[in-house]
C-alpha positions in Angstrom: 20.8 36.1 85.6 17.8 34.7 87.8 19.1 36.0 90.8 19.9 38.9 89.5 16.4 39.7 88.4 14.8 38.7 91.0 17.3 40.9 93.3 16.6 43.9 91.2 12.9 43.3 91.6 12.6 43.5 95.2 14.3 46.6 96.0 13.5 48.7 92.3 10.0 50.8 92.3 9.6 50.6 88.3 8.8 46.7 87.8 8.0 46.8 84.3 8.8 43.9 81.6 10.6 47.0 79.6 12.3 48.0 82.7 14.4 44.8 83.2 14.5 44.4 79.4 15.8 47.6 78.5 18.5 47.5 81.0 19.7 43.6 79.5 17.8 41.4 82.1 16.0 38.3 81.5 13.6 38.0 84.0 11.4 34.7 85.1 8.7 35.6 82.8 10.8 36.0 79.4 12.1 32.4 80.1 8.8 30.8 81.0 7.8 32.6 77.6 10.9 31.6 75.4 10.6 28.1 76.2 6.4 27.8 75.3 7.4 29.9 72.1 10.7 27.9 71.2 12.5 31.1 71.1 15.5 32.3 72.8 15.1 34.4 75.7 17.6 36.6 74.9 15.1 37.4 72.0 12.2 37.6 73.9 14.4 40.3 76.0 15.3 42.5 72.9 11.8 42.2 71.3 10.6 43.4 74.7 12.9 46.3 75.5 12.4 46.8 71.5 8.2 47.4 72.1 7.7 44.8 69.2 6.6 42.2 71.8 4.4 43.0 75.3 4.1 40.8 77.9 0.9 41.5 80.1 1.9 40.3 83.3 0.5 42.6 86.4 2.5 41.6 89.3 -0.5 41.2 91.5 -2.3 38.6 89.3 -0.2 35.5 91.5 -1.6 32.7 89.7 -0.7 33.8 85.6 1.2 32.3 83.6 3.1 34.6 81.4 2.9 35.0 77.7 3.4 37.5 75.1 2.3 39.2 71.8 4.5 40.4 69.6 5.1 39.5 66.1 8.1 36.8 66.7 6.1 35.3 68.8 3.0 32.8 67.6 0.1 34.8 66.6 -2.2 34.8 69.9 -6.1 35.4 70.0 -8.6 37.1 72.7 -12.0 35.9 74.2 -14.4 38.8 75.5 -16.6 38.2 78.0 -18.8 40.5 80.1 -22.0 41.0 81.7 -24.3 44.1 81.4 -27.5 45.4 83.0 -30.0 42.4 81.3 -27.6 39.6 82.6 -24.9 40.0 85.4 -23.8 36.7 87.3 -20.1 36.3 88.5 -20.5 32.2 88.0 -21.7 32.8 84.8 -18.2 34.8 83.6 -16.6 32.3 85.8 -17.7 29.6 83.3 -16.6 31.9 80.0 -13.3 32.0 81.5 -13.0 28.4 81.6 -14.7 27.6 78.4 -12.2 30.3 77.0 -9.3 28.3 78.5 -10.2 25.6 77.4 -10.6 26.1 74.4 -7.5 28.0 73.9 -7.6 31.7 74.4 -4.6 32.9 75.2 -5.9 36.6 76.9 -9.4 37.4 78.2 -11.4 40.9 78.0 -13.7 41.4 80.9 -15.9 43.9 79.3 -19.0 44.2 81.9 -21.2 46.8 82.4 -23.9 45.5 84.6 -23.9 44.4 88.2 -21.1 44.3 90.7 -18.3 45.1 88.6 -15.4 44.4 90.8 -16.3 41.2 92.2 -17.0 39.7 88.5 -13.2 41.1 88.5 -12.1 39.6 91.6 -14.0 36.1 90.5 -12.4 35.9 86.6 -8.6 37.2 87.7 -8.7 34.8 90.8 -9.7 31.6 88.5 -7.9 32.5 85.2 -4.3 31.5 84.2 -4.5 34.2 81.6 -4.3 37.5 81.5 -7.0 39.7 82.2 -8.0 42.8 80.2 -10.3 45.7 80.7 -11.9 48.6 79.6 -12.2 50.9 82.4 -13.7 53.5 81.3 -17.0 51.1 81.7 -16.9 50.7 85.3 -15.8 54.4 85.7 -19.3 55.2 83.9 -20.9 52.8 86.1 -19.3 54.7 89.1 -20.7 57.9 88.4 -24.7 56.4 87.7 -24.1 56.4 83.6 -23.9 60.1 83.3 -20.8 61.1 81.1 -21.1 64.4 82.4 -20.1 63.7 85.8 -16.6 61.9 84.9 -13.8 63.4 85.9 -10.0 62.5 85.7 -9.9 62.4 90.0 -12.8 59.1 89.0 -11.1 58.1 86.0 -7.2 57.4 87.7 -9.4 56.2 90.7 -10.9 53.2 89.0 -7.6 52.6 87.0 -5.7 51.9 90.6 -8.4 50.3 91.4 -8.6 47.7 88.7 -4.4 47.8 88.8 -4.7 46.8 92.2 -6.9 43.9 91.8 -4.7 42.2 89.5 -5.9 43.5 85.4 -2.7 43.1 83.3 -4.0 45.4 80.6 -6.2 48.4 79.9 -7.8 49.0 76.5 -8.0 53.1 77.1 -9.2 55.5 74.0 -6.6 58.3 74.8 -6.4 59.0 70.8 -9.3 60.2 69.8 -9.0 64.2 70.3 -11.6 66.5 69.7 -10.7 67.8 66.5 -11.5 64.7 65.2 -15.4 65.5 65.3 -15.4 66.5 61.8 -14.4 63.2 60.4 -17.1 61.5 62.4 -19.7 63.7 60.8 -18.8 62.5 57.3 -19.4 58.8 57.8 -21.9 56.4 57.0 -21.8 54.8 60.9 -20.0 57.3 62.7 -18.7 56.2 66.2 -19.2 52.3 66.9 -16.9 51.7 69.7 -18.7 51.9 73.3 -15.4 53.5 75.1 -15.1 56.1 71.8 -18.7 57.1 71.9 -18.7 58.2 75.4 -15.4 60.0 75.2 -17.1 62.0 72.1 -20.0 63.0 74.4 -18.0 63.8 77.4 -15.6 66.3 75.0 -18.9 67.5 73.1 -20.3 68.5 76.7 -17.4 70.7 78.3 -15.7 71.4 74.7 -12.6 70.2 76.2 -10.2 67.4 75.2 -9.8 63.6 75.8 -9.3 63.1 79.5 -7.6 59.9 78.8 -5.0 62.5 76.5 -5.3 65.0 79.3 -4.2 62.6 82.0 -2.3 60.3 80.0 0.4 60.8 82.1 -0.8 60.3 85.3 -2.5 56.7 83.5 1.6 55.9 82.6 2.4 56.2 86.4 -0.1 53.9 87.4 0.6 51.2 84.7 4.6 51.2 85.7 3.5 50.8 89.1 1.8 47.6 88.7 2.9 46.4 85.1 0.0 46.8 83.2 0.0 47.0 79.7 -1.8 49.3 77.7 -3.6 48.3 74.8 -4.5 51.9 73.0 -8.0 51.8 72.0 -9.6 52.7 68.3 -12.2 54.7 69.1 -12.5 55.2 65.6 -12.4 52.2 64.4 -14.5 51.8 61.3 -18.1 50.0 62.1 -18.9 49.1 58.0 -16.8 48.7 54.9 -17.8 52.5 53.5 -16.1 53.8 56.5 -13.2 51.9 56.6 -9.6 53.5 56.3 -11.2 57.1 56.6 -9.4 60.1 57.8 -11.0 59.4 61.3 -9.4 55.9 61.7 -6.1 57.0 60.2 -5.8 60.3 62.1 -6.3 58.6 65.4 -3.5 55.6 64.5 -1.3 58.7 64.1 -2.0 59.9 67.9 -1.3 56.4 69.0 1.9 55.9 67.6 2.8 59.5 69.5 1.3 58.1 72.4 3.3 55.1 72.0 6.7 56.8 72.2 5.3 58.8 75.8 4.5 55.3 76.8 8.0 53.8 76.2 10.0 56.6 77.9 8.0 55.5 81.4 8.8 51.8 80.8 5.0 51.0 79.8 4.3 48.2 77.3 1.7 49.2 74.3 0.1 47.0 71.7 -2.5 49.4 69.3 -6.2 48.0 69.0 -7.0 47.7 65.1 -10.3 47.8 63.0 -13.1 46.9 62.6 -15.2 46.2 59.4 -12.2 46.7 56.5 -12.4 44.9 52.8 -10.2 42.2 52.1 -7.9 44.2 49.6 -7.2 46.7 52.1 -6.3 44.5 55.2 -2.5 44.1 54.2 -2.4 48.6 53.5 -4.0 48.5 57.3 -1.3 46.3 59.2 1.4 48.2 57.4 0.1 51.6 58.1 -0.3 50.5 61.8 3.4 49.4 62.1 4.7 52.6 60.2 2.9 55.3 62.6 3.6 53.2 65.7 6.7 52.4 65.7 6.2 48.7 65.5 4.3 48.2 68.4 2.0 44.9 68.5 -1.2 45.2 66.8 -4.3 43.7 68.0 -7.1 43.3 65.6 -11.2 42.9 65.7 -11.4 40.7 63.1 -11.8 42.5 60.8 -14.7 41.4 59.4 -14.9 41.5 55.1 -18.1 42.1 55.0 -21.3 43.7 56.9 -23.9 41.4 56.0 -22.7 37.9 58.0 -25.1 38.5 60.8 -25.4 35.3 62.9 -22.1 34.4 61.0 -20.1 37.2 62.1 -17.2 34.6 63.8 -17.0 33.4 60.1 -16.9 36.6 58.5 -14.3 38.0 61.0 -11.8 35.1 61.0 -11.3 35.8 57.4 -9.9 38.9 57.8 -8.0 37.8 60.9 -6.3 35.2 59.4 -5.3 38.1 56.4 -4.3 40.4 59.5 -2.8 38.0 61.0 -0.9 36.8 57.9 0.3 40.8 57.3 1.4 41.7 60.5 -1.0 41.6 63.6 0.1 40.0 66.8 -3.3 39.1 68.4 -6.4 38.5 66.7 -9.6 39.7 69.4 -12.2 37.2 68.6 -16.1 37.8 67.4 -19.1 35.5 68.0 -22.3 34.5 66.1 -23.7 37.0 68.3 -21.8 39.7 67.4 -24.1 42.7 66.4 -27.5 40.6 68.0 -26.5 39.8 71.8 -24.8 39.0 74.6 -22.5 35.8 73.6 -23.0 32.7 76.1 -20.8 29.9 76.8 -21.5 28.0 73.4 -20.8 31.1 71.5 -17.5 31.8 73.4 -16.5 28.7 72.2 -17.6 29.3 68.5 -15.8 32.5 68.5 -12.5 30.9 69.8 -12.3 28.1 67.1 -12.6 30.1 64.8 -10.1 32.4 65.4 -7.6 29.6 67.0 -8.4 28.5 63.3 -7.4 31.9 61.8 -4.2 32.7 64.2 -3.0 29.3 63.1 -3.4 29.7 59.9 -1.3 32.9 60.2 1.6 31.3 62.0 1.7 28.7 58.6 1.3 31.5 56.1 4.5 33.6 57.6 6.4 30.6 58.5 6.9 30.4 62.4 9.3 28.0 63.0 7.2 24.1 63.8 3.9 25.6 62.8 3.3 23.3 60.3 4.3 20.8 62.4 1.2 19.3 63.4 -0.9 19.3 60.5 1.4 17.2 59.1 1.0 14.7 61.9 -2.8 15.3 61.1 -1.9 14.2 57.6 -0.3 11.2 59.0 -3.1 10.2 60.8 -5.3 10.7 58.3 -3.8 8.4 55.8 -3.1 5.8 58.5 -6.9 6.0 59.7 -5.8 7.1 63.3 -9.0 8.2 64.4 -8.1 9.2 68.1 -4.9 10.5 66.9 -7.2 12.8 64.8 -9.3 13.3 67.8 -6.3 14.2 70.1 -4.6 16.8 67.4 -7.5 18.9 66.2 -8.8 22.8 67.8 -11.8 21.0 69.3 -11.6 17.1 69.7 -15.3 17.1 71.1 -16.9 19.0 67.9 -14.9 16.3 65.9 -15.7 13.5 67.5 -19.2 14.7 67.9 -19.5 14.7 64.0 -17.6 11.9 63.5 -20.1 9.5 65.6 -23.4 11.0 64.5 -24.3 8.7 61.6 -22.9 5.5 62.5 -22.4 3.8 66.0 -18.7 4.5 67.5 -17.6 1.3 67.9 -17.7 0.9 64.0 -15.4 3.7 63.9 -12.5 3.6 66.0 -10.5 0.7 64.0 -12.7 1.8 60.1 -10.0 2.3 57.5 -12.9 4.5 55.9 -15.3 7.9 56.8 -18.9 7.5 56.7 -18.7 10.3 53.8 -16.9 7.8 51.2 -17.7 4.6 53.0 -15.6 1.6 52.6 -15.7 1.1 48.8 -15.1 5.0 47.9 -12.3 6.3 50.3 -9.8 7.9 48.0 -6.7 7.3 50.8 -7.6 2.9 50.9 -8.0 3.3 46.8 -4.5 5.0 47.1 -3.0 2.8 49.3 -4.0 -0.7 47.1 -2.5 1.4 44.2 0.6 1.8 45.5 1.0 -1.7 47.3 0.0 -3.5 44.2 2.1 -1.3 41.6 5.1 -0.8 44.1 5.7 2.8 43.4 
């Protein structure tokens, strides 16, 4: 099956994931992918050619190693990172990637808007094992000196190649938000909060004309089956406060999604839809299953969403609580948010924040719907717990430094690392050595 794969993908044009899995072939990547995920790679094949499950793996990033979203797979999360006109230093996104991978991200958004755009690219695709995402219609504003005006579909497929070439594995585009839409903006409390959606309303509200990215759509196919990218179909409309949430805007868009979805399939593309946005806990669950009814299924990626708008500074906190509801419901990659979210531009401390916090929330997920071994290691955390393992502790947790960090603060470490105790309880309070005596003096 190997050689037959990798026989097919020399001489075949179309080198998609859904290519090969439609027509019954397990390529290298779905068994890299079924052995990291436990699963059997004649799953990950079906899932694939089903669209339940992408795997964003553009052939000219040479140093990825594959993975995918879909929901039988583990529930996965996204780091952003970016520069823009106040800050714009390839080292700098250099050292969110890593932090990011370190961490545990398992994608990574490159979402800058200031400085020299494709050699941050170049710089974060060339050093990252994961794959790479975009939002293109940023640098094709960039391209044209920030005025809408002058965008034009020649610019827009230009920079799509462009970033195809250089190795992105996915594009988040906003091809369904159509003009008719307008309307519903007008009635809401925040409008338009996505960057990409804003701009598209302002190019269609200046030539009274469609969505390019509908127009052209697809031309923006063609280009992703050349190279294998993904697309990740943006929500324009994506509710930026609770009051707006699970309008007619957000809803009527979903709708053009899913259609665009089906377009998408026919040419062998792979689509996950982007989700909200700011939506109350009791109408998280109403939102995944709306998503998977009007598109077919397809993966759902989710900001947050965060449960309420007034967690600024907190926002990671705020945002993981709805993700771990998404996440629970239906989504297949939770996009993370930072303390900074809604006040600035995140650094390397935030990025990590963000990333435990949703590595927290994706997990919790995986437990809540039952993934086969999720549970797996908290109940070796339990173990060590009760047994007073402190670097077995160290070793299993989301971040070992935070925890040894806390852990060492109020006493000196040596104390530590054989105490059948915490420094919270101390040695004549811990309920687990209580417990224990209990139990070895009773015999029960």
């Amino acid at each position: 099956m190997r050689k037959e794969w990798v026989k097919t993908r020399e001489k075949d044009e179309v080198r998609t994931q859904m290519h090969y899995a439609k027509r019954g072939i397990i390529t290298e990547e779905m068994y890299y992918i079924a052995q990291i995920e436990n699963l059997s790679a004649q799953l990950i094949r079906s899932e694939v050619a089903r669209g339940r499950m992408i795997i964003p793996a553009n052939i000219n990033h040479t140093n990825l190693k594959p993975m995918a979203i879909g929901i039988a797979a583990k529930c996965k999360i996204n780091s952003n990172i970016g520069s823009s006109a106040l800050a714009s230093d390839p080292a700098q996104e250099v050292e969110k990637l890593k932090v990011s991978e370190q961490y545990g991200a398992d994608t990574l958004m490159d979402l800058s808007t200031g400085g020299d755009l494709d050699e941050i690219r170049k710089e974060v695709i060339a050093n990252a094992s994961i794959p790479i995402g975009t939002v293109p219609i940023y640098q094709i504003l960039h391209d044209v000196n920030n005025k809408i005006e002058d965008l034009t579909i020649e610019k827009m497929l230009e920079v799509l190649e462009r970033q195809a070439q250089q190795g992105v594995s996915y594009f988040t585009i906003h091809a369904g938000f159509l003009l008719e839409f307008m309307p519903h903006v007008a009635k809401r409390k925040m409008g338009i909060v996505s960057r990409g959606g804003s701009l598209m309303a302002a190019w269609m509200m200046h030539y009274h004309k469609e969505n390019p990215f509908y127009t052209a759509y697809d031309e923006i196919l063609d280009i992703c089956r050349k190279y294998d990218v993904s697309l990740s179909l943006g929500d324009s409309l994506r509710p930026g406060c609770l009051y707006d949430a699970s309008d007619a805007a957000q809803l009527n868009e979903l709708k053009i999604l899913g259609e665009l979805t089906l377009r998408a399939w026919e040419k062998d593309v792979q689509v996950m839809i982007e989700g909200p946005g700011h939506v109350p806990m009791n109408q998280i669950e109403r939102n995944m299953k709306l998503e998977q009814e009007y598109c077919h299924e397809a993966p759902f990626y989710i900001l947050g969403p965060l449960v309420t708008d007034i967690a600024a500074g907190y926002d990671h906190i705020s945002s993981a609580i709805g993700a771990a509801i998404g996440g629970w419901h239906g989504a297949s990659m939770l996009c993370y948010v930072t303390p900074k979210e809604h006040l600035g531009l995140p650094n390397a401390e935030d990025v990590r924040n963000g990333i435990i916090a949703y590595k927290i929330a994706a997990h919790a997920a995986d437990i809540a719907r039952g993934r086969k071994d999720a549970m797996k290691v908290d109940d070796e955390m339990s173990d060590a717990r009760y047994g007073f393992d402190w670097n077995k502790q160290f070793e299993l947790c989301l971040d070992p430094e935070r925890a040894k960090e806390y852990h060492d603060e109020t006493l000196p470490q040596d104390v530590f690392k054989e105490a059948e105790f915490c420094s919270m309880c101390g040695p004549k309070f811990c309920s687990y050595k209580i417990t224990q005596e209990i139990v070895a003096e009773h015999s029960l």
